[in-house]
C-alpha positions as CSV (number, residue, x, y, z in Angstrom):
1,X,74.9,10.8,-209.1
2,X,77.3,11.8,-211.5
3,X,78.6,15.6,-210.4
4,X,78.2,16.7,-214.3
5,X,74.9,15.7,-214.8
6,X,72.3,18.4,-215.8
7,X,68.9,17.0,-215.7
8,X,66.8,14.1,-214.2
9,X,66.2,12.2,-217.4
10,X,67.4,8.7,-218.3
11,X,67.4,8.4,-221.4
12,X,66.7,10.5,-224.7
13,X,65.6,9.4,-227.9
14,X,67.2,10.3,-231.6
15,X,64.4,9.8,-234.9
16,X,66.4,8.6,-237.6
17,X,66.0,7.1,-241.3
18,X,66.6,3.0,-241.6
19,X,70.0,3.5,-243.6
20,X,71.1,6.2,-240.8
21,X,70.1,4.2,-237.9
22,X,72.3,0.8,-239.9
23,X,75.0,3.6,-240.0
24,X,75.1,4.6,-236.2
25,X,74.9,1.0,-234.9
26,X,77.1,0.0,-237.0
27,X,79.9,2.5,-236.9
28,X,78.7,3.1,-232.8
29,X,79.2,6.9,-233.9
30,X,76.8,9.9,-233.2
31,X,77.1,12.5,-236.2
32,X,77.3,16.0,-234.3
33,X,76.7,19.1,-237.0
34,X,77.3,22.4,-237.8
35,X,74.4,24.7,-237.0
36,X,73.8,25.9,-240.8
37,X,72.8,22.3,-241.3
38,X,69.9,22.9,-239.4
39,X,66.2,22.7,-240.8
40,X,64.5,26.3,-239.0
41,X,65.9,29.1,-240.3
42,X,65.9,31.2,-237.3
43,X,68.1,28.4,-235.1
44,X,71.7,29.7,-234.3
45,X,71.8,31.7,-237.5
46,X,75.5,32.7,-238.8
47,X,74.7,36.6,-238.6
48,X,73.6,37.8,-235.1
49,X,72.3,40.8,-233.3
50,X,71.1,42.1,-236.7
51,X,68.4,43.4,-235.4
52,X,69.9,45.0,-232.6
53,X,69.5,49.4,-232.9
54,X,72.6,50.8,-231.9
55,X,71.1,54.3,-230.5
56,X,69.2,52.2,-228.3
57,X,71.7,49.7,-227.1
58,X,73.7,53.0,-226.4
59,X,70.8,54.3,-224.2
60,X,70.5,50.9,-222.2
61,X,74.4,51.3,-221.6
62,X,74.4,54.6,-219.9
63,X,71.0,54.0,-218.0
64,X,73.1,50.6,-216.6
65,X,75.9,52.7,-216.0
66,X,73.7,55.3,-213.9
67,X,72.6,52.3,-212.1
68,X,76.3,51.2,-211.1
69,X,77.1,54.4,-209.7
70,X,74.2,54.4,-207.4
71,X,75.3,50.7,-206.6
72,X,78.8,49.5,-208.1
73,X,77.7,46.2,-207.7
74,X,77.6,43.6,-210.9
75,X,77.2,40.0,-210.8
76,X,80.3,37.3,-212.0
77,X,82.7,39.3,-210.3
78,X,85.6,37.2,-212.3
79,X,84.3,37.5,-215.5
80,X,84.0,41.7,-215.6
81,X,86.0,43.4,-218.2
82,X,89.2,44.9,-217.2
83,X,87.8,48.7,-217.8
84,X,84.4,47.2,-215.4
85,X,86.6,46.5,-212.9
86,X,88.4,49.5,-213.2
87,X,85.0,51.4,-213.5
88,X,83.2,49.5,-210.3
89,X,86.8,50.6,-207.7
90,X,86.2,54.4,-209.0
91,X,82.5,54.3,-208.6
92,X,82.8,52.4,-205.0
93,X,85.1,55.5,-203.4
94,X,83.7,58.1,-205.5
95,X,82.0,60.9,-203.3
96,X,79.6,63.0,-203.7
97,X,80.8,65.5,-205.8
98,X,82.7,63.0,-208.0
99,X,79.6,60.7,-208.5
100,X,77.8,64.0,-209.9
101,X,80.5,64.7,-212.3
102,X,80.5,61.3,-213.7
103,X,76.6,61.3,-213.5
104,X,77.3,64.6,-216.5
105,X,79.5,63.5,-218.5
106,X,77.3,59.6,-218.5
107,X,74.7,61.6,-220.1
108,X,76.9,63.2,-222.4
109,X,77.1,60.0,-223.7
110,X,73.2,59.0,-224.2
111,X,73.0,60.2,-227.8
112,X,76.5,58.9,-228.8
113,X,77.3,55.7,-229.8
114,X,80.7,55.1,-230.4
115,X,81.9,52.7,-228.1
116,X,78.7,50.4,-228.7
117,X,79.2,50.4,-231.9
118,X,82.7,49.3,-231.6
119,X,81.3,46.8,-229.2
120,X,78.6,44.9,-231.1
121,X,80.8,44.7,-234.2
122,X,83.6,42.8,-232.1
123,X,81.0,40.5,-230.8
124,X,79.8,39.8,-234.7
125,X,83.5,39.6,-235.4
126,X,84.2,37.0,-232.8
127,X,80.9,35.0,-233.3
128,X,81.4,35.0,-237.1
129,X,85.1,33.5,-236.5
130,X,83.7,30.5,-234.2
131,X,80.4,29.4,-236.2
132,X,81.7,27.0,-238.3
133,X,83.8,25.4,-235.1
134,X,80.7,24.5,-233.2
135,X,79.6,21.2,-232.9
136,X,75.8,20.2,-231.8
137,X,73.9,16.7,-231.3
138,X,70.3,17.0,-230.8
139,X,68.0,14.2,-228.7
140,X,64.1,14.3,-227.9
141,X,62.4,13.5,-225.0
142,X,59.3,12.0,-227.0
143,X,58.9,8.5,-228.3
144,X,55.8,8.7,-230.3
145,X,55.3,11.8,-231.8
146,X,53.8,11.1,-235.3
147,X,54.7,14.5,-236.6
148,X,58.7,13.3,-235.6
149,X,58.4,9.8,-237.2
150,X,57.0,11.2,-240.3
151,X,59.8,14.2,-240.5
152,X,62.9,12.7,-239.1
153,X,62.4,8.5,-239.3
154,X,61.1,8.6,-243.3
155,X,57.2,8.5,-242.8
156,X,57.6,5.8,-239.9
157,X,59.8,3.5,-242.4
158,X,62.7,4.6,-240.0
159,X,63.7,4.1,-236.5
160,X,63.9,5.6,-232.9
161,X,67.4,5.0,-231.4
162,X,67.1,5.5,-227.3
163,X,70.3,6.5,-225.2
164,X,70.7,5.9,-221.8
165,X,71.8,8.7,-219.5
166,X,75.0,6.8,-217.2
167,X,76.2,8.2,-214.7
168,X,79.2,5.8,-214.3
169,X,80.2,6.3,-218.3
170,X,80.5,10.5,-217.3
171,X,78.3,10.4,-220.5
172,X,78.1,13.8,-222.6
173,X,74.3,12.9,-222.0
174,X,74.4,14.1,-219.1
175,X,75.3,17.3,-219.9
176,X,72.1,17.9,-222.7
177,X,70.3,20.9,-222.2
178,X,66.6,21.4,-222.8
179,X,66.0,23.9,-225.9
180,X,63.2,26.6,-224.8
181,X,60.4,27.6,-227.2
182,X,59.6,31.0,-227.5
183,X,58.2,33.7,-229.6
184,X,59.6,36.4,-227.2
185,X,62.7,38.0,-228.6
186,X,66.1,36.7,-227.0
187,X,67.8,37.9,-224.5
188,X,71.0,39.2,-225.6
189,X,68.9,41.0,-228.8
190,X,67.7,43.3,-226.8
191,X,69.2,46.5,-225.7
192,X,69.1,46.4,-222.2
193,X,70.1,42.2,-222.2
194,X,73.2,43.0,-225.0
195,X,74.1,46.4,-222.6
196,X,74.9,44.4,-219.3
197,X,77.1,41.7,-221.9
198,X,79.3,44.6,-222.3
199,X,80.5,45.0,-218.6
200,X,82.0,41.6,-219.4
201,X,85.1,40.1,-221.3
202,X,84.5,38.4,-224.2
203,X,84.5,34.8,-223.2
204,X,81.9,35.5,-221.1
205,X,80.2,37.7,-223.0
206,X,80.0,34.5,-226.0
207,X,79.3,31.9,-223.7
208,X,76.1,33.5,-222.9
209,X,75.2,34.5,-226.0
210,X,76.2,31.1,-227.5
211,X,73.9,29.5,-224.2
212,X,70.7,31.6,-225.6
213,X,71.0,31.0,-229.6
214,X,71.6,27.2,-229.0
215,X,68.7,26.6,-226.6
216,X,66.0,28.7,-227.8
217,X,63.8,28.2,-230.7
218,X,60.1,29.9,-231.9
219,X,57.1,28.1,-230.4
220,X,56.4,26.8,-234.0
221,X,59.0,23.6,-233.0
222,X,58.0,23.2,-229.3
223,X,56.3,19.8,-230.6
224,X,60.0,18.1,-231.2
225,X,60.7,18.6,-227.2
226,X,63.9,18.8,-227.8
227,X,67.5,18.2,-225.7
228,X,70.7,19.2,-227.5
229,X,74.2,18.9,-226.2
230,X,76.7,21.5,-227.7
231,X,80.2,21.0,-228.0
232,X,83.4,22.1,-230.7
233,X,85.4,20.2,-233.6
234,X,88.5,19.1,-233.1
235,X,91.6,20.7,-234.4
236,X,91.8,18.2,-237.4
237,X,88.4,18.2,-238.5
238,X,86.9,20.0,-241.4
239,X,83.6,20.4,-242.8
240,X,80.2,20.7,-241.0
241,X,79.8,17.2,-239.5
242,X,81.9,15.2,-237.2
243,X,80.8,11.5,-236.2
244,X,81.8,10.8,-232.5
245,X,81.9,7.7,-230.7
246,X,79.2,6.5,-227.8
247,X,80.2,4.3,-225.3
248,X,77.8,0.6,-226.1
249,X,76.1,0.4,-223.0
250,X,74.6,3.8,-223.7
251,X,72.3,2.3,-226.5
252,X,69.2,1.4,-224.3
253,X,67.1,0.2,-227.6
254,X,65.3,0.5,-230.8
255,X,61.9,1.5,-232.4
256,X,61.1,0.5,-235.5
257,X,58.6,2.7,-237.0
258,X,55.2,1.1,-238.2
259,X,56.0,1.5,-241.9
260,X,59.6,-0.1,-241.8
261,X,60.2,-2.6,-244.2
262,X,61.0,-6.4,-243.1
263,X,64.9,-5.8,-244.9
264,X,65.7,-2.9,-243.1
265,X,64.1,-4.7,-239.7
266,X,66.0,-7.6,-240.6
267,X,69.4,-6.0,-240.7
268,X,68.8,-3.4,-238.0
269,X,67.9,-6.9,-235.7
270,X,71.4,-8.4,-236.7
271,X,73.5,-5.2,-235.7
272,X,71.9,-4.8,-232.4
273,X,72.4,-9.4,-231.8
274,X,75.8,-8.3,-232.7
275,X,77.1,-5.1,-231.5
276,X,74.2,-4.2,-228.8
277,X,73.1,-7.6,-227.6
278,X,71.5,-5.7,-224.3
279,X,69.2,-3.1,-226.0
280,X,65.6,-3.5,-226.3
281,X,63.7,-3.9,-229.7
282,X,60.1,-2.3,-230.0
283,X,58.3,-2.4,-232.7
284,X,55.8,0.7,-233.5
285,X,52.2,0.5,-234.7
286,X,49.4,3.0,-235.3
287,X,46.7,2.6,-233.1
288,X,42.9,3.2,-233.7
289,X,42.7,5.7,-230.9
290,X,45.6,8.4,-233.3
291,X,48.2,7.0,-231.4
292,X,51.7,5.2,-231.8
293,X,52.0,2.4,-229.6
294,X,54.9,0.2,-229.3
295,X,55.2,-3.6,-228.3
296,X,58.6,-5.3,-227.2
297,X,59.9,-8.1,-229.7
């Protein structure tokens, strides 16, 4: 097993329109996008922790910073800010009488939010600068989910492209993540979630943050089931799409949706005979039982 995978599945599945599906086979390209090019409003938006109250994140700060200096022990030892680290080899010789002291003057700080302030506005800053750089491809684990052919693949006049996860091709498939549906808020847009980002440098700090806003969505979308593999553009590239290559052999087959006409069957069947001669070809049907069933061809 390949050391990079992340998961147990072997393949994922991409809806798609006829014309897109003739475009991907043909130029054996994936087109990865910009996250303001997504359809739900609340997915990786480009303005975050708007909702975040600074006199509270200021309150979650000093209650973690009471807890430190009861136990100066934080987790990610390599990623802690320079002033945590400084902060964690004061609090671990401290005595007594010093612990007390820095216990007050904490507290002082409860009702004053200052340095939080300057905190979450540097995180904005940074996120705001790096938006537009991100790059994310987005898979499904579900084949025949009407409510998918009739959004993505055109009212079933599309197609369902299937990749295969392989391990000997160190595939980026292998590194797809599964997107969590919740209604609960997010982590880091809470007080005491953002507070504990702030013992931490910056990298760190956006990685996580990054980790939660790409993989979380509201419950409202938990019928796509979907996988989504996040990466950047390269230096070159502008604009909010860029196409990337996949390797031939990851192309496991086709779906042609139960509506697709007989031309766009037609040419779809010629790529894969030329390009893909390996892949399967289904084709879809609606069954009497309010299913999509499939049968090879």
């Amino acid at each position: 097993m390949n050391p990079n995978r992340l998961h147990n599945r072997h393949s994922f599945y991409k809806y798609t329109t006829a014309n897109v599906a003739k475009a991907v086979l043909d130029g054996q390209k994936l087109r990865w996008s910009v996250p303001s090019r997504f359809n739900d409003p609340f997915d990786v938006p480009r303005e975050i922790l708007d909702s975040v109250d600074e006199g509270r994140l200021n309150v979650a700060v000093v209650d973690r910073m009471k807890a430190l200096l009861s136990n100066p022990c934080l987790p990610n030892p390599k990623h802690h800010s320079p002033m945590t680290k400084m902060l964690l080899r004061l609090f671990s010789c401290a005595n007594a009488n010093l612990k007390g002291k820095l216990l007050a003057i904490n507290e002082q700080c409860r009702h004053e939010g200052g340095v939080t302030r300057e905190g979450l506005e540097a995180i904005r800053k940074e996120w705001r600068a790096i938006y537009d750089d991100q790059r994310i491809v987005c898979f499904t684990e579900s084949w025949n989910s009407a409510s998918m052919w009739d959004r993505y693949a055109s009212g079933h006049t599309g197609a369902l492209l299937e990749f295969a996860c392989l391990d000997h091709l160190d595939s980026s498939l292998l590194t797809a993540k599964q997107v969590n549906y919740t209604d609960d808020p997010l982590t880091v847009n809470t007080p005491s979630g953002l507070a504990e980002l702030l013992f931490y440098d910056a990298h760190f700090a956006m990685t996580r943050i990054m980790e939660e806003y790409t993989h979380t969505k509201t419950t409202d979308w938990a019928y796509e089931k979907e996988w989504r593999i996040a990466s950047w553009k390269r230096p070159h590239e502008m604009g909010d799409y860029s196409d990337y290559e996949f390797a031939g052999e990851e192309l496991a087959g086709i779906t042609f949706g139960a509506q697709i006409s007989a031309q766009d069957m037609l040419e779809l069947a010629w790529l894969l005979k030329r390009r893909y001669p390996h892949a399967k070809i289904w084709k879809a049907s609606i069954d009497g039982g309010r299913q999509i069933i499939r049968r090879e061809v």
